[in-house]
N, C-alpha and C positions, 0 to 999 in steps of 0.2 A: 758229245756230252763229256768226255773225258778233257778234250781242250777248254770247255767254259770251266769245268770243274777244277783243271789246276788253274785257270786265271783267278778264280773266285778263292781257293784257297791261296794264292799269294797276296789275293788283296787282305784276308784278311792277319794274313803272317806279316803283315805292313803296318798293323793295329790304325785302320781306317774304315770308314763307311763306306766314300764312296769308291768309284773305280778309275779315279786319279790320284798319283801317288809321287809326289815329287821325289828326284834324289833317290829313286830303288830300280838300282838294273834289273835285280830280279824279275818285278813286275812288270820293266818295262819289255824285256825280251819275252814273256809268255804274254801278257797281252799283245806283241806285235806279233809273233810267231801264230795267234791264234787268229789273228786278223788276216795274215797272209793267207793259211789255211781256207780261210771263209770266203774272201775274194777269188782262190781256185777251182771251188767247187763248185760253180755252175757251169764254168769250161769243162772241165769235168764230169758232169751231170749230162751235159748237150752232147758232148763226143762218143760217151759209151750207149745212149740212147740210140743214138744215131748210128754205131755201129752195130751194134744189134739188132736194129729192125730192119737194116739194110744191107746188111752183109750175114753177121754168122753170130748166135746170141751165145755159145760156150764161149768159144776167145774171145769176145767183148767180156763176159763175167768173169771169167779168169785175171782179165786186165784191171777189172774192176776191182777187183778184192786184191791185186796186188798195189794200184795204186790206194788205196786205202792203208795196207801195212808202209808203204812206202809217205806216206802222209805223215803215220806215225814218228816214223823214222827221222822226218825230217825237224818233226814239232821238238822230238828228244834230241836233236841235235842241236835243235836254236832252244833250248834253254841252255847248253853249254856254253859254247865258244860260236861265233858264228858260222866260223870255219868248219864245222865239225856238223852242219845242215845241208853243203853243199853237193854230200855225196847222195840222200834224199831229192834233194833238187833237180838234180841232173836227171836220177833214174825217172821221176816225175814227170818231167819234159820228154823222157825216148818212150815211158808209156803212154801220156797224149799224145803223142807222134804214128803210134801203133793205131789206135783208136781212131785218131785222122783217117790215117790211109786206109786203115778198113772200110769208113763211110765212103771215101770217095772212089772206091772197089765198087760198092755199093754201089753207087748212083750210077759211073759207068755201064757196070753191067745191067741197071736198068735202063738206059740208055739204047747199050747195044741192042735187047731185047727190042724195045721199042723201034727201033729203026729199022736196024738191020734182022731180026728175029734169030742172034746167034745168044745163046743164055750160056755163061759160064758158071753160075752160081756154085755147082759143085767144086768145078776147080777152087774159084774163091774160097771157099771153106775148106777146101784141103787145106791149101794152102795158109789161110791165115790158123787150120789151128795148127799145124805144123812148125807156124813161126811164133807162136804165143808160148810155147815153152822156154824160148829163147829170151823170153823179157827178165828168168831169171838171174840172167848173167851178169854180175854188178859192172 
């Protein structure tokens, strides 16, 4: 809501109807920045699901709400300079990275259960909430 909200307010600080605006970087960088945003967050959506019902649902929600501030981050940063989105970016990527390997924790040790009947689940959860603190380190 807040991304449509500044697009919508720079369309109309552009003195236009609609939501093309020739000639205004303003507009062009918050409607791009909100668009990048949008095409994210079903990777996004798919990874923390999936590490939650398959691995451990704290450290997936933890991941969750930091990449969400880290989204922020990134939006506030491509409205500046481009440059200045890429530290958002980054952290972005090494928190869907966390969220991967959680799911694929996941499957594994559904796996191993299934086969071999050795269940590590608890380890798993130690371990990923042990390392989910560590996502705060820029």
């Amino acid at each position: 809501a807040f991304f449509a909200n500044k697009v919508e307010h720079e369309s109309r600080h552009c003195n236009g109807k609609g939501l093309q605006r020739q000639g205004s970087s303003s507009f062009d960088r918050v409607y791009t920045a909100n668009q990048n945003c949008g095409h994210a967050y079903p990777t996004f959506l798919a990874v923390m699901w999936c590490a939650g019902l398959l691995c451990s649902q704290a450290p997936a929600a933890f991941a969750g709400l930091m990449y969400l501030f880290v989204r922020q981050k990134y939006f506030v940063g491509y409205l500046g300079e481009r440059t200045q989105s890429t530290p958002g970016y980054l952290f972005g990527k090494r928190i869907i990275l966390f969220l991967f390997l959680m799911s694929v924790a996941g499957i594994l040790n559904y796996y191993l259960v299934f086969f071999f009947g050795s269940d590590f689940e608890i380890h798993i959860k130690t371990i990923t909430s042990a390392i989910s603190p560590l996502l705060l380190i820029p």
